[in-house]
FIGU-895924 format. One record per residue (C-alpha): z, y, x; residue in one letter. Coordinates in steps of 0.1 Angstrom, whole numbers, padded with zeros to 4 digits, always signed. Example, Ala and Ser with C-alpha at 12.3 -4.5 7.8 and 13.67 -1.06 7.14 Angstrom:
+0078-0045+0123a+0071-0011+0137s
END
This chain:
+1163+1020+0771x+1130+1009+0791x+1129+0981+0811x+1106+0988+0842x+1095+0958+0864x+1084+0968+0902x+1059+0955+0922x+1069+0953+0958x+1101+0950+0981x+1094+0978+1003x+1103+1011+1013x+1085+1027+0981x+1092+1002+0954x+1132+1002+0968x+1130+1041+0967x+1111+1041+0932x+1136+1012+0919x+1164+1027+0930x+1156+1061+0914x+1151+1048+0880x+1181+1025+0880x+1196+1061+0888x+1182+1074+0858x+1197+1047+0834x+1167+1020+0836x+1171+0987+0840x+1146+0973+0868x+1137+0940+0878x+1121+0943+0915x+1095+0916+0920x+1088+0898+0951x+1070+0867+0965x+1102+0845+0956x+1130+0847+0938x+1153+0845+0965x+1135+0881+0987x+1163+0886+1006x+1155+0930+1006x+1154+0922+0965x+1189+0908+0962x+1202+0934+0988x+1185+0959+0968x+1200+0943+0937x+1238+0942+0954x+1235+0978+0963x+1224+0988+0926x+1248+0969+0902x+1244+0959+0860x+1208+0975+0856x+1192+0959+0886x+1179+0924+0885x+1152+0905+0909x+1126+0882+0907x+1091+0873+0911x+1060+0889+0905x+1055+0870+0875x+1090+0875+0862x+1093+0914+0870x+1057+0920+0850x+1071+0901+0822x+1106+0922+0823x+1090+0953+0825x+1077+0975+0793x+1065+0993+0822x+1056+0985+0859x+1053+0998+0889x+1027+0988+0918x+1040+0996+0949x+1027+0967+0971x+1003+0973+1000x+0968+0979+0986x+0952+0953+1009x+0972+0928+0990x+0979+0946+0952x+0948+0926+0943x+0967+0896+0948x+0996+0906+0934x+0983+0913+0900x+0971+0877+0899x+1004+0863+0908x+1019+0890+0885x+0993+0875+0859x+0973+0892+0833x+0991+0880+0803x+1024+0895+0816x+1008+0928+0817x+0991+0933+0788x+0991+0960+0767x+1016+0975+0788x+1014+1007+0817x+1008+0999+0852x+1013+1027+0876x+0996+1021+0908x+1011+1041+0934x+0993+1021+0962x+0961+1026+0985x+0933+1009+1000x+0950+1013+1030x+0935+0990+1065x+0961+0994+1092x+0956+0988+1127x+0975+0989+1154x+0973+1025+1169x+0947+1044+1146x+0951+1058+1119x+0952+1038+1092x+0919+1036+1075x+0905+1034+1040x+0889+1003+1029x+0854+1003+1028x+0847+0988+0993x+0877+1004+0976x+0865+1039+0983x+0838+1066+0979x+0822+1048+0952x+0847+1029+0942x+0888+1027+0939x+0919+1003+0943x+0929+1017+0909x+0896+1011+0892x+0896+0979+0907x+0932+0971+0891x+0920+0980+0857x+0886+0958+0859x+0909+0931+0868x+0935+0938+0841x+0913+0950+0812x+0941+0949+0784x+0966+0966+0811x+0968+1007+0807x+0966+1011+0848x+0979+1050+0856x+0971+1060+0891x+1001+1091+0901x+1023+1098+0930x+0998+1077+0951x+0996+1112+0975x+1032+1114+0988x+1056+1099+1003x+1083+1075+0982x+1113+1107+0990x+1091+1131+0974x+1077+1106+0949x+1109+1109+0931x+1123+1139+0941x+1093+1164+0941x+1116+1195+0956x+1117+1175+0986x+1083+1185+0995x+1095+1220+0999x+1077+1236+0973x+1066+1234+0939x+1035+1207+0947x+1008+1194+0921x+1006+1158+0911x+0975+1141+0899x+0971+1109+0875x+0940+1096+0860x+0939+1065+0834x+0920+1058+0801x+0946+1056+0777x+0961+1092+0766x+0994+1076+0751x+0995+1056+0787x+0990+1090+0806x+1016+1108+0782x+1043+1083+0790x+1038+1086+0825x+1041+1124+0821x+1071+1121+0812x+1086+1100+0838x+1069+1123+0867x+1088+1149+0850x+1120+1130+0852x+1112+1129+0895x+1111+1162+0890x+1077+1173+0890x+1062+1202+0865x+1025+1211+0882x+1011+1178+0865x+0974+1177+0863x+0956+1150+0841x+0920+1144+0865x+0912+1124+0835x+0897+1085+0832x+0905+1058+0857x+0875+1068+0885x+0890+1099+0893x+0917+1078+0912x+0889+1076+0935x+0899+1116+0944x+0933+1111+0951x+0931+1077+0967x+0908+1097+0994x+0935+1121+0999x+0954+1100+1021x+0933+1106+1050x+0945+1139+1049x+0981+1135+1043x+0977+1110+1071x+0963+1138+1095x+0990+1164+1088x+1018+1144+1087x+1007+1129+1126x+1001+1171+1133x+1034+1181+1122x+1057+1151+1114x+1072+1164+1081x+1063+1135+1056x+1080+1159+1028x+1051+1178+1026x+1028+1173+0993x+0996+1193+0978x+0992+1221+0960x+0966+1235+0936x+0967+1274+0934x+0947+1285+0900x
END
C-alpha cells in the first residue's frame, strides 16, 4: 500500500485526501503546524489511514505527494516541506499561479506564466524531485471523480521522468479518467497552467464548476 503525503488543508487537498484514503491509501495531510485544526477534523472524519502533520512531516510520509497549496505560496511550501524529504519521490502539482483580488478575476502571475510555469519552477527548485503537473484544469469534484464533469473530458500531465508520469497514469485512472494525454516534459505545464483563464471565464458565464475540457481527434 502507498503512503501519499498532501500538501495543503484546503478544499482540494481535503477532497484529493479524502478520495485516496477512499481508495485504501494511507495519507498524511500537511499543514503549517501540527495541530491545523481542518487537518485533525479532516483526520476525525477519515479514521486508521489518515494521519496529519506538517509540511515537513507529510513530504517525509509520503512515497508520493500531492501539492495542492495556493500557488502564490507552493514556493514556500516546498522549502518548509524541504528538498531532502522529497527526493527521488513524485510530486503532483495540482496548483496555479493564481493572483486573487478582490472582485476580478483572478489573475495569472506574471513571472509564472507565458514563458515560464509554477510547475517548472517546482522542479528547478526540487531537482531530484519527479514534479508531475495533472488535474491542475478542474475543479477538486471532478479531479477525482472525472464523470462529474458530465462527459468523458481529457486530462493533461507533463513531467520528465516516464516512470513518474506512468505512476501517475495510473492514479488519474483510479479518479476515473481514461482520455489521458502525456503533453510531455515539465514546460508544457506552461499550457495547461494557462488554461485556467478559461475555465475561470466559463465557470463565471455559466456557474457549473463540473465542467472540464475535451480534446476531439
Amino acid at each position: 500500500m502507498k503512503q501519499i503525503g498532501i500538501l495543503g488543508t484546503g478544499m482540494v487537498g481535503n477532497t484529493i485526501a479524502t478520495k485516496l484514503v477512499q481508495l485504501g491509501y494511507k495519507v498524511m495531510m500537511g499543514s503549517r503546524t501540527p495541530d491545523n485544526e481542518k487537518a485533525l477534523a479532516w483526520v476525525k472524519a477519515q479514521g486508521s489511514h489518515a494521519s496529519a502533520g506538517t509540511f515537513a512531516s507529510a513530504a517525509a510520509f509520503g512515497e508520493i505527494i500531492f501539492n495542492c497549496t495556493q500557488g502564490d505560496i507552493s514556493l514556500e511550501v516546498m522549502k518548509q516541506a524541504g528538498a531532502g524529504n522529497l527526493k527521488n519521490k513524485i510530486l503532483i502539482d495540482v496548483s496555479n499561479p493564481l493572483l486573487f483580488v478582490p472582485g476580478k478575476l483572478p489573475a495569472l502571475i506574471p513571472e509564472l506564466s507565458n514563458t515560464h510555469s509554477l510547475g517548472e519552477a517546482i522542479q528547478h527548485f526540487l531537482p531530484d524531485t519527479h514534479v508531475v503537473k495533472s488535474l491542475n484544469i478542474v475543479n477538486c469534484e471532478v479531479m477525482v471523480n472525472a464523470a462529474r464533469s458530465g462527459g468523458e473530458a481529457t486530462m493533461f500531465l507533463a513531467g520528465n521522468n516516464a516512470a513518474a508520469k506512468a505512476t501517475v497514469v495510473e492514479i488519474l485512472q483510479q479518479f476515473g479518467w481514461k482520455d489521458i494525454i502525456d503533453l510531455g516534459n515539465i514546460e508544457h505545464a506552461r499550457s495547461t497552467e494557462m488554461m485556467l483563464p478559461i475555465w475561470l471565464s466559463v465557470y463565471t458565464a455559466t456557474r457549473n464548476g463540473h465542467i472540464g475540457f475535451k480534446i476531439v481527434r
